[in-house]
C-alpha positions in Angstrom: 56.9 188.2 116.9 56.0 191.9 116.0 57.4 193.4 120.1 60.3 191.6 119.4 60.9 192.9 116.5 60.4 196.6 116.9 62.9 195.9 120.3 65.4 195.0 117.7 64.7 197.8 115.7 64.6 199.8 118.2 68.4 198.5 119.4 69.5 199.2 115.8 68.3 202.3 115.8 70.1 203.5 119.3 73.3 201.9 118.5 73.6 203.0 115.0 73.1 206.7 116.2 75.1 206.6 119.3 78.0 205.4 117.1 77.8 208.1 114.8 77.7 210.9 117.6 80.6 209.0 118.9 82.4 208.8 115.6 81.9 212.8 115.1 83.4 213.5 118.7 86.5 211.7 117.4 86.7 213.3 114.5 86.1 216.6 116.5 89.2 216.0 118.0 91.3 215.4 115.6 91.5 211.3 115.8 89.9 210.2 112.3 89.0 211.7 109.3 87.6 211.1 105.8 85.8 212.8 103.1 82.3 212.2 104.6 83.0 213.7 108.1 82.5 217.4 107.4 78.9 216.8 106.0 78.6 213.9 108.6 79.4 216.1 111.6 79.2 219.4 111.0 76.7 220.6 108.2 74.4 218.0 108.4 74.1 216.8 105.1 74.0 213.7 105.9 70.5 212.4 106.6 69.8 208.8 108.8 66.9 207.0 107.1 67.0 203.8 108.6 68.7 201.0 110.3 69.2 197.9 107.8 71.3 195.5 109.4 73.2 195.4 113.5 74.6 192.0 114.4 77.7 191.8 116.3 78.7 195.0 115.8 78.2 194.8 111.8 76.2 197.8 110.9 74.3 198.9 107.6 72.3 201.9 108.0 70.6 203.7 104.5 71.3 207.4 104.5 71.0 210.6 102.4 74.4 212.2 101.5 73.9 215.8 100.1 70.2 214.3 98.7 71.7 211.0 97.4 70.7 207.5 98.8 73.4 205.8 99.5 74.4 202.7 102.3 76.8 203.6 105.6 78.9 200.4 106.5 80.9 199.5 109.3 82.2 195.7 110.2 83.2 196.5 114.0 81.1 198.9 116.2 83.9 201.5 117.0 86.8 203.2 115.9 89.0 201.8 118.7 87.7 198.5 117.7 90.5 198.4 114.8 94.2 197.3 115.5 95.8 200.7 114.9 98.8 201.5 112.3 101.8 200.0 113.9 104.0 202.3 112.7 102.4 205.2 114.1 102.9 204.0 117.9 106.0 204.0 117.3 106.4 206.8 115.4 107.4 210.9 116.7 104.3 212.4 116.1 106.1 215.4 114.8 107.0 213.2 111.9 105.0 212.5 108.9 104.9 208.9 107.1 106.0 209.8 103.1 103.3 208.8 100.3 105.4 205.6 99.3 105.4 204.8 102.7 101.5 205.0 103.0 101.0 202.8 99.3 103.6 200.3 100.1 102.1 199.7 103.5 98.6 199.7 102.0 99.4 197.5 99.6 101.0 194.5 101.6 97.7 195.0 103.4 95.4 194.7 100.9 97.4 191.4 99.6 96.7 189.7 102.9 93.4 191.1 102.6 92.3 189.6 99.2 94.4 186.6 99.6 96.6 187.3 96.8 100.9 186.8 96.5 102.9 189.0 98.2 105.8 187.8 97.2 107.9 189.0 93.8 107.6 192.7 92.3 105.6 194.9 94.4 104.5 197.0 92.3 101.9 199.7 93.0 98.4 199.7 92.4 96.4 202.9 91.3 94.1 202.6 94.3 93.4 205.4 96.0 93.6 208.1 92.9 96.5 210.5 92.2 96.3 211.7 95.1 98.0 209.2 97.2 100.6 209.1 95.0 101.1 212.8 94.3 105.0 214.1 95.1 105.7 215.4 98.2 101.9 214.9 99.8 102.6 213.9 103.5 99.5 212.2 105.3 98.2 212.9 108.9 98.0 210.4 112.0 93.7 210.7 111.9 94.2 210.4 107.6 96.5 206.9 108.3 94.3 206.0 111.1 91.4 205.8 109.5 92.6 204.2 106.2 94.2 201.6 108.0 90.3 201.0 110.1 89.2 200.8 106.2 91.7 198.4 104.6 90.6 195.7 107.8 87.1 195.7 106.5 87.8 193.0 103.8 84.2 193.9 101.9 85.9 197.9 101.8 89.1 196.9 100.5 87.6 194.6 97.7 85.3 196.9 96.5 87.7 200.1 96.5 90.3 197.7 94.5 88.1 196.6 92.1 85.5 199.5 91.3 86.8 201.3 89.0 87.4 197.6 86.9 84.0 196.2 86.8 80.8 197.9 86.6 79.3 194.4 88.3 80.3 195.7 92.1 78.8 198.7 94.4 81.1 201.8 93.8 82.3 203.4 97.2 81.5 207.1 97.5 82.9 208.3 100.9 84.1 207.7 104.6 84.6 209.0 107.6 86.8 206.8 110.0 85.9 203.4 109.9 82.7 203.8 108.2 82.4 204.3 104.3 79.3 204.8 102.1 78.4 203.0 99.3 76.0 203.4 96.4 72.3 202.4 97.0 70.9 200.1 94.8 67.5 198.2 94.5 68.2 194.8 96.2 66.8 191.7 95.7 64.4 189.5 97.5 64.3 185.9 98.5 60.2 186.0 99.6 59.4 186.8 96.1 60.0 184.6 92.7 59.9 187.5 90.4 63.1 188.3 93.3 63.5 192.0 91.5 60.9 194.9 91.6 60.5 196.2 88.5 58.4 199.1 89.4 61.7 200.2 91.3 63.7 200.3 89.4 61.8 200.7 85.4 64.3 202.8 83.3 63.1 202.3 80.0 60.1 201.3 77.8 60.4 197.8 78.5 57.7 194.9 80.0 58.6 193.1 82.8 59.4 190.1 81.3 62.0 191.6 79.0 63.2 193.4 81.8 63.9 189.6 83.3 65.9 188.7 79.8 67.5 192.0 80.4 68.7 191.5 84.0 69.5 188.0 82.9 71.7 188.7 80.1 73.1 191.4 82.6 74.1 187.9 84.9 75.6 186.2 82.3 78.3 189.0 81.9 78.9 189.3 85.4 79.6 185.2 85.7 81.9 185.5 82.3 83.6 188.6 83.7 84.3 186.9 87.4 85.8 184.4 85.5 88.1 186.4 83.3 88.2 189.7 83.8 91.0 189.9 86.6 94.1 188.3 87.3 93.1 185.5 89.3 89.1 183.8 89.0 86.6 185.5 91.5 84.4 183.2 93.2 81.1 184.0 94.8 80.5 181.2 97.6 77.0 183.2 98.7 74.8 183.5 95.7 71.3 184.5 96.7 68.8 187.7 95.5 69.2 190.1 98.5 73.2 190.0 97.6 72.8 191.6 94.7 70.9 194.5 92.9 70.3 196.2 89.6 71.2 199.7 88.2 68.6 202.4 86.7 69.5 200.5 83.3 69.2 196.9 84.3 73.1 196.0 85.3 73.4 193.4 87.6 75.4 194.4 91.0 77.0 192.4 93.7 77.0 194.3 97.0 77.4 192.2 99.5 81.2 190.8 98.8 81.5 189.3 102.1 81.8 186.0 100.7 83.3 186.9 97.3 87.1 185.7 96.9 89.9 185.1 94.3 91.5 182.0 93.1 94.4 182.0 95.7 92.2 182.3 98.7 89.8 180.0 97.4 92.3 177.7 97.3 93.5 177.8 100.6 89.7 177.9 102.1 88.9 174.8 100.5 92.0 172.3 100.9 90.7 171.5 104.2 90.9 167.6 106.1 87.6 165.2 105.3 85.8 162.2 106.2 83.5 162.6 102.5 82.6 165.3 100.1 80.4 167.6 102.4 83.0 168.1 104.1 84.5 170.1 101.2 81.3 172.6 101.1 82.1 176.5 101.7 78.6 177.7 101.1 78.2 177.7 97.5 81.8 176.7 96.5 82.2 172.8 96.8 85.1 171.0 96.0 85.6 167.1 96.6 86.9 164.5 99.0 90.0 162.7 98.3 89.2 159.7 100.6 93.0 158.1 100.0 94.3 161.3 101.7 91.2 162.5 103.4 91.6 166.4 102.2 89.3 168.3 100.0 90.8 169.3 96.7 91.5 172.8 96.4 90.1 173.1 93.2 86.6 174.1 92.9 84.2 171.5 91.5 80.9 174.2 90.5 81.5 177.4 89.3 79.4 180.9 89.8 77.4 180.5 87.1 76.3 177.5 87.8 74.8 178.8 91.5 73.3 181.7 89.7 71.5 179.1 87.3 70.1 177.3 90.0 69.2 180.0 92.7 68.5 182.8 90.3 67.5 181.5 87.3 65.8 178.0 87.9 62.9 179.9 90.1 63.1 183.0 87.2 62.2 180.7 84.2 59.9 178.4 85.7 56.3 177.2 83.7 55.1 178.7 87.5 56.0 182.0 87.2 56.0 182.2 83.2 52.1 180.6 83.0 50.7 180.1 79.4 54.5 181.4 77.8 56.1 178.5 79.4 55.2 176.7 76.7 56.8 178.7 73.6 59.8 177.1 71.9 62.2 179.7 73.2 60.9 179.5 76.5 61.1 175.5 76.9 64.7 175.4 75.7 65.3 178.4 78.3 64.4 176.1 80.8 66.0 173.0 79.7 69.4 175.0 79.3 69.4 176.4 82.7 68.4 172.7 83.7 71.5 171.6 82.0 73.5 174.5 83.2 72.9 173.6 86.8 74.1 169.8 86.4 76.8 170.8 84.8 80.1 171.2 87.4 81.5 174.0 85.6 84.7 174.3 87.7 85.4 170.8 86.3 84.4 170.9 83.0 85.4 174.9 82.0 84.4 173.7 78.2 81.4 172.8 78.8 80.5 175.4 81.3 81.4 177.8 78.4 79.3 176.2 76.4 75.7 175.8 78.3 77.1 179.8 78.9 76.6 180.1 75.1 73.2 178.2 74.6 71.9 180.9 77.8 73.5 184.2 75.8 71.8 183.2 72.9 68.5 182.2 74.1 68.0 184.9 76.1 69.4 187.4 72.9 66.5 185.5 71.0 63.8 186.1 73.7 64.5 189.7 73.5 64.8 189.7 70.2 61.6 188.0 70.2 60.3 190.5 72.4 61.2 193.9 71.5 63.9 195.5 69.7 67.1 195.0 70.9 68.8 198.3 70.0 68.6 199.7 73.6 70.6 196.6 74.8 73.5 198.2 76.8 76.7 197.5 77.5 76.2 194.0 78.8 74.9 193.0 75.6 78.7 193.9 73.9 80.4 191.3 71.9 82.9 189.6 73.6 84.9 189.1 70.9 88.4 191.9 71.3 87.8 191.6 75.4 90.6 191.2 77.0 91.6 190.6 80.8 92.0 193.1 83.1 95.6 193.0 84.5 95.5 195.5 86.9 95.7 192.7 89.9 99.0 191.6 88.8 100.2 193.1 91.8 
C-alpha cells in the first residue's frame, strides 16, 4: 500500500505543478488574470507546500501566499477546460463589455449556479465589491474570462456569495484564472473521536474538554444560522469532520460546500421517482417515498442539525471518550439530548427540532459554565434574541 501511495503522490505532485506553469504561461500572454497571478507568476510569493487532493481533475494543493497558509482550488484541470463567455466570441475585441453588462451576466449565472429563481426583479447583488460596480470601469477579455472559469466552479460561487454573510464558511482571498485561494483552516478528522486537534489550533486558556463545549456551541449556531440566516434554508447533505474546521477562536467552519445547497435546489434534487424511501436518500438529506405516486417528496424529512448530532456529536459525548465524567448530571442529559436530537426528523417537526436545539444550547452553556467562566464566550455564544435574517439573497 505505501509504493502505491507515494505513486499517487507523486502524480499529484507533477500535475499540480505542471498546471500551474501552464496557468502562468497563459497569463503571460495575456489570456487570464486575477489578483493572485502577479505573486503566482512573477515574484514568487507564492510558495507550493503540498498536494492535498487530485481526482479527475479536482485539485487542492496547500500553499503560502506572501507567508500566509492558505488552500489553491481548482474543479477542472485547465483553463481551456471551462465553457468560455459566450459573448466574448462573438464580440469585436476592440470593444469592451460595460460593468452592468458584467453583473447582470454574473448574476443570471450565479442563479443557475445556487439553484435559486431567476425569474421577477433582477436586482443586483453586492458580490464582487465596489469595484465591479464602479461608473465607467470597463473590464478586459482575460478579466471576463477568468471570472466566468470561477462562477462554473459551484463551491467558488457559493462561497464568494455568501462570505461576507456568515462567518460559518471559508472566506476566499484570491485567484488567478480558474484557480482561487481560500483561507486555511485546521480540518477535521474521521480516524480520530476527539475529530479536532486541540493542540492546533489552542487560542485561549481553555482545557480540552471546554474547548469541545466551545466548538460545540460554535455548531449549534452554524445549524440555527443555515436555517435562518438567508433567504432560502441551506442544507448540508455531506456532514462529516474533514468538511469542516475551526478558527484560532473556536468558530466552526464549513469548507468543503460541494454538497451544500439552498431550499430551491434541494427541492428539485430530491423530488425524484421511487420504488421505497431509500430511494429518496441524497447523502445526508432524506426525504420520503410516496408509494401512491412512487416520487420522493421534495421536502426534506431530517434537517442539518440533526446529521451534525449524530456524526459529530454522538461520537463527541460518548461515556467512551468522556471516561469517569460520563457520569455527571450535566454530562448524562448531554448525552440523552443529542440521543433525542438524532431521532428527532427535524425537517418534519421544525418545533421540535427547535426545541432539542434549545435543551443542546443550554446544556452545553451549563457545562461551560460549569467548567470555566464564560466571559470569553465569543460571538457564537450571542443571544439570539434581535437576530434577524439576512436578506441579501433576495435576488
Amino acid at each position: 500500500e505505501g509504493p502505491i501511495n507515494h505513486y499517487f503522490d507523486g502524480v499529484c505532485v507533477y500535475v499540480c505543478l505542471s498546471v500551474c506553469l501552464s496557468q502562468c504561461e497563459e497569463y503571460r500572454e495575456g489570456a487570464l488574470t486575477g489578483d493572485l497571478c502577479e505573486d503566482l507568476c512573477v515574484s514568487g510569493q507564492v510558495e507550493y507546500r503540498r498536494c492535498l487532493y487530485y481526482e479527475n481533475g479536482k485539485k487542492v494543493i496547500e500553499a503560502l501566499w506572501r507567508g500566509t497558509p492558505v488552500v489553491l482550488k481548482s474543479k477542472l484541470e485547465n483553463f481551456s477546460s471551462y465553457e468560455s463567455l459566450g459573448l466574448l466570441e462573438y464580440q469585436d475585441p476592440a470593444e469592451e463589455l460595460s460593468p452592468l453588462d458584467v453583473v447582470f451576466y454574473a448574476t443570471l449565472e450565479i442563479r443557475n449556479s445556487l439553484g435559486l429563481d431567476i425569474s421577477g426583479n433582477a436586482s443586483l447583488p453586492p458580490l464582487w465589491g465596489q469595484r465591479l460596480r464602479e461608473h465607467g470601469r470597463t473590464y478586459s477579455r482575460a478579466e471576463l474570462a477568468s471570472l466566468w472559469s470561477l462562477l462554473q466552479q459551484e463551491e467558488y460561487t457559493f462561497l464568494r456569495v455568501l462570505q461576507d454573510l456568515s462567518r460559518h464558511l471559508a472566506k476566499v482571498l484570491g485567484s488567478c484564472g480558474h484557480f482561487y485561494a481560500v483561507e486555511y483552516l485546521s480540518a477535521g478528522h474521521a480516524w480520530d473521536q476527539n475529530i479536532f486537534s486541540p493542540e492546533e489550533v489552542s487560542a485561549g486558556p481553555w482545557t480540552a474538554r471546554d474547548m469541545v463545549h466551545r466548538i460545540a456551541l460554535s455548531f449549534l449556531d452554524m445549524a440555527w444560522r443555515f436555517d435562518n440566516d438567508f433567504s432560502h434554508r441551506l442544507h448540508l447533505c455531506d456532514i462529516k469532520p474533514e468538511n469542516f474546521a475551526i478558527r484560532k477562536d473556536l468558530t466552526v467552519v464549513a469548507i468543503d460546500v460541494d454538497m451544500a445547497f439552498f431550499e430551491p435546489k434541494m427541492r428539485d434534487i430530491l423530488e425524484q421517482n421511487c420504488t421505497n424511501d431509500d430511494d429518496c436518500n441524497f447523502f445526508d438529506c432524506i426525504s420520503k417515498c410516496n408509494m401512491k405516486t412512487n416520487k420522493c417528496s421534495s421536502k426534506r424529512r431530517n434537517s442539518n442539525l440533526q446529521v451534525i448530532c449524530e456524526k459529530i456529536f454522538r461520537p463527541w459525548f460518548s461515556p467512551t471518550l468522556l471516561g469517569a465524567k460520563a457520569g455527571l448530571p450535566l454530562q448524562v442529559d448531554l448525552q440523552r439530548a443529542v440521543q433525542e436530537c438524532v431521532e428527532t426528523a427535524g425537517g418534519e417537526d421544525e418545533e421540535q427540532d427547535r426545541a432539542v436545539q434549545k435543551r443542546l444550547l443550554d446544556l452545553l452553556m451549563g457545562l461551560l459554565h460549569q467548567g470555566t467562566s464564560s466571559e470569553d464566550w465569543g460571538e457564537g455564544g450571542e443571544d439570539r434574541e434581535g437576530i434577524h435574517p439576512h436578506t441579501a439573497l433576495n435576488f
